[in-house]
PATOR-124746 format. One record per residue (C-alpha): chain; residue number from 0; residue in one letter; z, y, x. Coordinates in Angstrom, 1 decimal. Layout:
N
@c:A k:NUM r:A c3:Z c2:Y c1:X
...
# end
This chain:
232
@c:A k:0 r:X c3:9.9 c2:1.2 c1:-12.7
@c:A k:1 r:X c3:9.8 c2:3.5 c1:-10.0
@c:A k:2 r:X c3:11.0 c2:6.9 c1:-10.5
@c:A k:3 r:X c3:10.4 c2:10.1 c1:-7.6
@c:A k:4 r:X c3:11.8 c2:12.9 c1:-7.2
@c:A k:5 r:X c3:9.6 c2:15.2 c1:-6.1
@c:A k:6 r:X c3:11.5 c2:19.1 c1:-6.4
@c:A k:7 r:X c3:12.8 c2:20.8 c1:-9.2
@c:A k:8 r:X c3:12.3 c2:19.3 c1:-12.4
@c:A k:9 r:X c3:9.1 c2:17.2 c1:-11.7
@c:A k:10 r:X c3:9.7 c2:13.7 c1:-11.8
@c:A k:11 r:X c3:6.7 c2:11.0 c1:-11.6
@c:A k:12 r:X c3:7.9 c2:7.5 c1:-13.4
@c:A k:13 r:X c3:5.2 c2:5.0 c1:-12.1
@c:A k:14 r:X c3:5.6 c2:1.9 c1:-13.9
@c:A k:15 r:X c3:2.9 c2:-1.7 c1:-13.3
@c:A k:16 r:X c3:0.1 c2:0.0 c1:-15.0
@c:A k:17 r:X c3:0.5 c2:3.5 c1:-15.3
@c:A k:18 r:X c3:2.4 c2:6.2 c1:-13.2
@c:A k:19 r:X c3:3.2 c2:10.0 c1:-15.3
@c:A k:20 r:X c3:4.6 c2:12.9 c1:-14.1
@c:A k:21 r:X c3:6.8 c2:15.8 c1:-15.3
@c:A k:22 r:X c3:6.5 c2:18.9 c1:-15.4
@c:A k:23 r:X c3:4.6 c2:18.9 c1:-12.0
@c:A k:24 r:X c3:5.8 c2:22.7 c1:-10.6
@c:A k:25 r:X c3:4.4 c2:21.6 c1:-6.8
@c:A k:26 r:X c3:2.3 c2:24.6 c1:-5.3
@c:A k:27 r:X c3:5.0 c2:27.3 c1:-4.5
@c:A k:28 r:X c3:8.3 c2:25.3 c1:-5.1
@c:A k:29 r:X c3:9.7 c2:25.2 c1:-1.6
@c:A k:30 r:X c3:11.6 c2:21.7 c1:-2.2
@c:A k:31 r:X c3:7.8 c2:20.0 c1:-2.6
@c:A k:32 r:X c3:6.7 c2:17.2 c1:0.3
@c:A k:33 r:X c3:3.6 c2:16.5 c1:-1.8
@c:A k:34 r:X c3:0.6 c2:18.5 c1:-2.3
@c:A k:35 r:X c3:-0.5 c2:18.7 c1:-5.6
@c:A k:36 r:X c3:-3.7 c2:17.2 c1:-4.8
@c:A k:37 r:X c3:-2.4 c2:13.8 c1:-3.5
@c:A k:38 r:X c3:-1.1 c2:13.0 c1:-7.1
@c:A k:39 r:X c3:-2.6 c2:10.3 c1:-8.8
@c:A k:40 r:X c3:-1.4 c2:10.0 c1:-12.7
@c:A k:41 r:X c3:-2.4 c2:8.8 c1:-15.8
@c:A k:42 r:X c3:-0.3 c2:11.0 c1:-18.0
@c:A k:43 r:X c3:1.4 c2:15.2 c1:-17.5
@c:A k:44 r:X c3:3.6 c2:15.5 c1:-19.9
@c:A k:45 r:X c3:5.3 c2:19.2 c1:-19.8
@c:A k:46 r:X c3:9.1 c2:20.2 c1:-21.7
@c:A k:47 r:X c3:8.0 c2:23.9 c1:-21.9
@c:A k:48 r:X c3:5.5 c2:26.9 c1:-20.8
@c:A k:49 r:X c3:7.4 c2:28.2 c1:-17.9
@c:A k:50 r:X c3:5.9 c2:28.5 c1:-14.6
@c:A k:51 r:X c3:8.1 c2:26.3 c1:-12.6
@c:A k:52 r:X c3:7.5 c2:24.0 c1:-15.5
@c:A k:53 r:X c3:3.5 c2:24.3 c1:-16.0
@c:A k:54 r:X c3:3.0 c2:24.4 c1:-12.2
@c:A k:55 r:X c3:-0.1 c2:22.5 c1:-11.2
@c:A k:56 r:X c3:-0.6 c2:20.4 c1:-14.6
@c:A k:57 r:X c3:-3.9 c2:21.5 c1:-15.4
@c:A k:58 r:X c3:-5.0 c2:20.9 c1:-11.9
@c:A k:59 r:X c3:-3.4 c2:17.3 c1:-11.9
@c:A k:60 r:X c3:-4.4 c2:16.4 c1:-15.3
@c:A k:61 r:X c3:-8.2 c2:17.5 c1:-14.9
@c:A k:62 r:X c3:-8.8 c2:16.0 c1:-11.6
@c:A k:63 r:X c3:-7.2 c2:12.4 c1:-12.9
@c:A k:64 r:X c3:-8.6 c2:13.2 c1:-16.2
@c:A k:65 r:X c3:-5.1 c2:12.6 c1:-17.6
@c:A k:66 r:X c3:-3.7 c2:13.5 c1:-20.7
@c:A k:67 r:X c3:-1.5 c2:16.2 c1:-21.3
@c:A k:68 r:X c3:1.4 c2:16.0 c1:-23.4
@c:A k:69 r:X c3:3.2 c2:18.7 c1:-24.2
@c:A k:70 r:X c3:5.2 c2:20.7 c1:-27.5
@c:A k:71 r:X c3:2.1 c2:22.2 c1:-29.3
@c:A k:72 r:X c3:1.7 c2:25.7 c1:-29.0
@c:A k:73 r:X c3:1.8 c2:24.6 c1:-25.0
@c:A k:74 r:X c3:-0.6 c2:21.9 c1:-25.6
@c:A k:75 r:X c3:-2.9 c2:23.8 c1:-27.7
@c:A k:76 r:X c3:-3.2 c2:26.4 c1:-24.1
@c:A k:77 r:X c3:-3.7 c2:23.7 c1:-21.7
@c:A k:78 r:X c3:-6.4 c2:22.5 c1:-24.1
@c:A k:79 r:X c3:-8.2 c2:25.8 c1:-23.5
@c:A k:80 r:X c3:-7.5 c2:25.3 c1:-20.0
@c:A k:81 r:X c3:-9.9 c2:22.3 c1:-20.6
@c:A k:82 r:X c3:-7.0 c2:19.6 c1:-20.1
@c:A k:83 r:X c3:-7.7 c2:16.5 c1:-22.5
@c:A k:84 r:X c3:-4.2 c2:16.8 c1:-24.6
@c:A k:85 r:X c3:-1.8 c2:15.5 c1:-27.3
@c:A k:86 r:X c3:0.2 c2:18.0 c1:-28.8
@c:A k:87 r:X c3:3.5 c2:17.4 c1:-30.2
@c:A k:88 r:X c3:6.9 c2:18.9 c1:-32.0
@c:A k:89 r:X c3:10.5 c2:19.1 c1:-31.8
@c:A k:90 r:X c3:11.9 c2:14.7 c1:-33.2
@c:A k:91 r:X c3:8.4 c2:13.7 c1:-33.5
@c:A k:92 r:X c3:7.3 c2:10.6 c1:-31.7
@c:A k:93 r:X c3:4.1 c2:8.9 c1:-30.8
@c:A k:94 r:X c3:3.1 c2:5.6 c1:-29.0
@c:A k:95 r:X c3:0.8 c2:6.0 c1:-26.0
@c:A k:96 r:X c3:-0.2 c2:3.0 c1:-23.8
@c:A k:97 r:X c3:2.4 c2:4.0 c1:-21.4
@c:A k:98 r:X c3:5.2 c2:3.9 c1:-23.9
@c:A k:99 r:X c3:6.8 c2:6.1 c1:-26.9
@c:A k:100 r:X c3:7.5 c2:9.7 c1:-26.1
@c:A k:101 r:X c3:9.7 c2:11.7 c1:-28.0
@c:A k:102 r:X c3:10.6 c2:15.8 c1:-28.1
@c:A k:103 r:X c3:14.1 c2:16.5 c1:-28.3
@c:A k:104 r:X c3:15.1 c2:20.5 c1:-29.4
@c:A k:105 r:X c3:16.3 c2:22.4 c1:-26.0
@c:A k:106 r:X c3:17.5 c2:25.7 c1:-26.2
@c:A k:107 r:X c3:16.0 c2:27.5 c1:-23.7
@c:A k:108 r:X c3:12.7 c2:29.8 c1:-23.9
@c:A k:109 r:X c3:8.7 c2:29.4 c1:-23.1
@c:A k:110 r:X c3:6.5 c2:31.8 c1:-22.4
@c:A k:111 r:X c3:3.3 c2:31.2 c1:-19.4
@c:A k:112 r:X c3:3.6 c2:34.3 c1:-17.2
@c:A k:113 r:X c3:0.1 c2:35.8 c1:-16.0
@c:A k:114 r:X c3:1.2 c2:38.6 c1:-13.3
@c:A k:115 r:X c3:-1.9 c2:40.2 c1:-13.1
@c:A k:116 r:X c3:-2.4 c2:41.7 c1:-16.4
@c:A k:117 r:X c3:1.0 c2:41.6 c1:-16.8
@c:A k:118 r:X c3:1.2 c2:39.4 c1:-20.4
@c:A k:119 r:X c3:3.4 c2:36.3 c1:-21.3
@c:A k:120 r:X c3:2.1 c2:33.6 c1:-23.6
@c:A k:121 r:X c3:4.0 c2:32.3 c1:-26.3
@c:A k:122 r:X c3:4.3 c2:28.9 c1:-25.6
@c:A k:123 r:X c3:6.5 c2:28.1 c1:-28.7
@c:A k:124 r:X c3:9.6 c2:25.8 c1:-28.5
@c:A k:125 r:X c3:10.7 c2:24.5 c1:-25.4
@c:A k:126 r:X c3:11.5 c2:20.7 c1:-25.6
@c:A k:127 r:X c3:13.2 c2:17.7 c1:-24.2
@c:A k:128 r:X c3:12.0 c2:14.4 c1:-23.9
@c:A k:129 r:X c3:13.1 c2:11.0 c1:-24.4
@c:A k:130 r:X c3:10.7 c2:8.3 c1:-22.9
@c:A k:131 r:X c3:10.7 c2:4.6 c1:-24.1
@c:A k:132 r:X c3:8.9 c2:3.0 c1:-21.0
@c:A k:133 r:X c3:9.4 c2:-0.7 c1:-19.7
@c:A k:134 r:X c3:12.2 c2:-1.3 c1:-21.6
@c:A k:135 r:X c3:13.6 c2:1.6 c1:-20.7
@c:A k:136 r:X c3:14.9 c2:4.9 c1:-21.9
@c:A k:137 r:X c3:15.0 c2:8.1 c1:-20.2
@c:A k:138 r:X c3:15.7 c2:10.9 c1:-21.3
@c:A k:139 r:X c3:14.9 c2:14.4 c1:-19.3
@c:A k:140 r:X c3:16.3 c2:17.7 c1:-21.3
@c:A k:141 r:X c3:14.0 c2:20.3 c1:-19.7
@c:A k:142 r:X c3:15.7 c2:23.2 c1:-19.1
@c:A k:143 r:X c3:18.8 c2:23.9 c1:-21.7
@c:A k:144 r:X c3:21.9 c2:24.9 c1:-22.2
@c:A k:145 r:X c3:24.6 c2:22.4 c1:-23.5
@c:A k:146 r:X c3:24.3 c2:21.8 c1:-27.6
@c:A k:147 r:X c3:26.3 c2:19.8 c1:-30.1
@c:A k:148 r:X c3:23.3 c2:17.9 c1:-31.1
@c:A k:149 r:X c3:23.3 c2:15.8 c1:-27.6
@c:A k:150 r:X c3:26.4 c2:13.5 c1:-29.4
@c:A k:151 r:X c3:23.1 c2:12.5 c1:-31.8
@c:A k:152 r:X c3:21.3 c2:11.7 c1:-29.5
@c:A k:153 r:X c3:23.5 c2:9.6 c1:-27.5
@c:A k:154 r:X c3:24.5 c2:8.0 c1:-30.1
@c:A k:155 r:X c3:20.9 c2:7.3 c1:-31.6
@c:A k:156 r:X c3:19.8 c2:6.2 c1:-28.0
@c:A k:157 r:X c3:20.9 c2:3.8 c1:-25.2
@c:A k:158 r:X c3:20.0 c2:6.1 c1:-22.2
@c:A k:159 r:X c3:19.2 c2:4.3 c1:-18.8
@c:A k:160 r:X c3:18.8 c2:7.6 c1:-16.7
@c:A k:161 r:X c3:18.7 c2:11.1 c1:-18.1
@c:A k:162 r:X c3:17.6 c2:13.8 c1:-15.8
@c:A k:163 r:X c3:19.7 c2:17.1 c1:-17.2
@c:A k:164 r:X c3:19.9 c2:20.8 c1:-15.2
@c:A k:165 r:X c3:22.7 c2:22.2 c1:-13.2
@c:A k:166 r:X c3:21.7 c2:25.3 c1:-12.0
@c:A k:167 r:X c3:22.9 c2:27.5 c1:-14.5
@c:A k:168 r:X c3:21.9 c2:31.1 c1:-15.0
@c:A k:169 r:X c3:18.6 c2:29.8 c1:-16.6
@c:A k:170 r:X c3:19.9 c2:26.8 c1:-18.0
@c:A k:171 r:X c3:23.2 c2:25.0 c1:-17.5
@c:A k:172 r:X c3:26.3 c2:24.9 c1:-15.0
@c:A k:173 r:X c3:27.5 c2:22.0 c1:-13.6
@c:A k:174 r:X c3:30.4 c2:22.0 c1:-16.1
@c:A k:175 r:X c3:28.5 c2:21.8 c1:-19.2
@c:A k:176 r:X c3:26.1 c2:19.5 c1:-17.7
@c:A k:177 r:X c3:29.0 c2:16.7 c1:-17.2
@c:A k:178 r:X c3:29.8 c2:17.3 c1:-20.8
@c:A k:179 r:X c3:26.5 c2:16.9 c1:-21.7
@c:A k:180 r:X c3:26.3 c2:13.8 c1:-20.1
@c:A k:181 r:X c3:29.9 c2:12.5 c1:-21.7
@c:A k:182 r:X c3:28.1 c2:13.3 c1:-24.7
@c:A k:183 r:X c3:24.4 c2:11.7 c1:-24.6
@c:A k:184 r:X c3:26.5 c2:8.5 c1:-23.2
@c:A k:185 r:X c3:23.9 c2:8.1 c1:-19.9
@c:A k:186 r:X c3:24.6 c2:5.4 c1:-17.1
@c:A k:187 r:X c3:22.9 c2:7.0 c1:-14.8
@c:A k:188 r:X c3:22.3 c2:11.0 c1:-14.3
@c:A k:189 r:X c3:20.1 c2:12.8 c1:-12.1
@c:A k:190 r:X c3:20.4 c2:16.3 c1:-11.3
@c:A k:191 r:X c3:17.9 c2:18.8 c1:-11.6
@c:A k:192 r:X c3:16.7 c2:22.6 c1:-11.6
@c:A k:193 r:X c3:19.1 c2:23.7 c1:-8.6
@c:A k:194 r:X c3:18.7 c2:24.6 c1:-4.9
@c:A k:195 r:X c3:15.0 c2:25.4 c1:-5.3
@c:A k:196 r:X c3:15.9 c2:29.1 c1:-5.7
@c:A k:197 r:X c3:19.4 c2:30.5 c1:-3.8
@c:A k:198 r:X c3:20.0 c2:32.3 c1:-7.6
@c:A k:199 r:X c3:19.7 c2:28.0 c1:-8.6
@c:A k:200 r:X c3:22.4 c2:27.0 c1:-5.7
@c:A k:201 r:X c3:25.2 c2:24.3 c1:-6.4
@c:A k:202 r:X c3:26.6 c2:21.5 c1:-4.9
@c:A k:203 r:X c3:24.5 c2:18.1 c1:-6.6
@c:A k:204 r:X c3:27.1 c2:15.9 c1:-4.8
@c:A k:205 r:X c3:30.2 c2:17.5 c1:-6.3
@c:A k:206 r:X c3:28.1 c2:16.9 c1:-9.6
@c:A k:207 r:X c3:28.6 c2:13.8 c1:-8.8
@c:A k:208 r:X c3:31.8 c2:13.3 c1:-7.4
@c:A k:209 r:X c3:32.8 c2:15.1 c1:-11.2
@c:A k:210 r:X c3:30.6 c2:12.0 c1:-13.2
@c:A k:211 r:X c3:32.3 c2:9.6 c1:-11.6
@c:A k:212 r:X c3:35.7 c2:10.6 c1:-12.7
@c:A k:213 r:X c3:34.2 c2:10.0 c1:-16.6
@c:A k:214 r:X c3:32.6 c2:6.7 c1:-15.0
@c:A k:215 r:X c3:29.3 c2:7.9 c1:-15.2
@c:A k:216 r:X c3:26.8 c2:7.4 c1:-11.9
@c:A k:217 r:X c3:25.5 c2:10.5 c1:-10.9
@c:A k:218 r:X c3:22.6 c2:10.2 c1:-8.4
@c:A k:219 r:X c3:21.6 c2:12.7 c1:-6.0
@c:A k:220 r:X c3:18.2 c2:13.3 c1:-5.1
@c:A k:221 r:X c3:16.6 c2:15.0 c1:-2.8
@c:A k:222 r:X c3:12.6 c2:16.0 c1:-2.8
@c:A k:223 r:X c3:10.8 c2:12.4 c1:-2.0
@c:A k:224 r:X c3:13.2 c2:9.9 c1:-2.6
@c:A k:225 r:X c3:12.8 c2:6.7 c1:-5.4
@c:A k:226 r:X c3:14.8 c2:5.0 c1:-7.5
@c:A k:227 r:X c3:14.2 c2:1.6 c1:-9.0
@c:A k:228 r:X c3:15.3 c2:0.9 c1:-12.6
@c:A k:229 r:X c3:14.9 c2:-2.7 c1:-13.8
@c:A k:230 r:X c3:13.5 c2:-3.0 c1:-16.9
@c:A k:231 r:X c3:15.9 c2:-4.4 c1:-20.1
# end
């Protein structure tokens, strides 16, 4: 499997038959090197219904004619958008022909900002993911905050990579992000959901440098890089 970075929280996992993407937040995120245009995908999936979350999905997903996957009040909106979608909830799971997705609880909010007339849409309850893929799993929180509940899942799960926030304000620090990952039991941790703002800033490598010392790789990336995972 290769997995991309592309800015924020959007990830795109492109595996031999099918590529998906998360929570593609490309037009106006200053850390994107893609246009949202260029993306080719066979599945959005989307945590929660916050702008730098939502992003371009319905674009991406109508143009591929993709389907959306999302937490249901979420999906139910894209559908009106006129996005082909599969809602979902908070520890259900579902088989796709890409692989088994399922929504973990986050504690965080969703609500789909529309400036103009000045109304936000319930989106209902944000979400995590953990995705079976290739032999794989990967688990990306969405935005949260540290909760007790990641010890479950860790120990319910044998995680490959998990992709968990660090920018804190919005969602968690780098601090309780190392716990976090002490506590879901991940080899391998990604950063995400910091530097794409200056209110976001911190320091991905001293992230890092602070997973190593539990023995736990932490991989920085930046907008546009890959990573290979070999399949179990």
């Amino acid at each position: 499997m290769i997995i991309t970075f592309l800015g924020h929280s959007c990830v795109q996992l492109q595996t031999e038959h099918h590529t998906l993407i998360i929570d593609p937040f490309i037009t106006g995120n200053p850390a994107a090197k893609v246009s949202a245009s260029d993306l080719k995908v066979d599945a959005v999936l989307l945590t929660h219904g916050h702008g730098d979350h939502v992003g371009d999905a319905a674009d991406i997903a109508k143009r591929n004619d993709a389907l959306l996957v999302a937490p249901n009040e979420l999906a139910v909106y894209m559908g009106w958008q006129g996005c082909k979608v599969h809602p979902m909830h908070i520890g259900g799971a579902h088989t796709f022909e890409f692989g088994k997705v399922k929504l973990t609880q986050a504690f965080h909010g969703s609500g789909y900002e529309i400036p103009d007339k000045k109304v936000i849409v319930y989106m209902g309850m944000p979400a995590g993911m953990l995705l079976y893929v290739d032999g794989l799993t990967i688990y990306h929180s969405g935005d949260t905050s540290l909760f007790g509940d990641m010890k479950i899942i860790g120990e319910l799960n044998d995680i490959d990579l998990a992709f968990l926030p660090i920018g804190d304000n919005f969602t968690m620090g780098p601090e309780d992000a190392v716990l976090a990952a002490k506590w879901l039991g991940a080899k391998k941790v990604v950063p995400v959901h910091y530097n794409t703002f200056p209110l976001i800033a911190q320091d991905g490598h001293a992230f890092a440098k602070a997973l190593a010392e539990h023995q736990i790789e932490g991989i920085v990336m930046e907008s546009g890089d890959s990573l290979k995972l070999d399949g179990r």
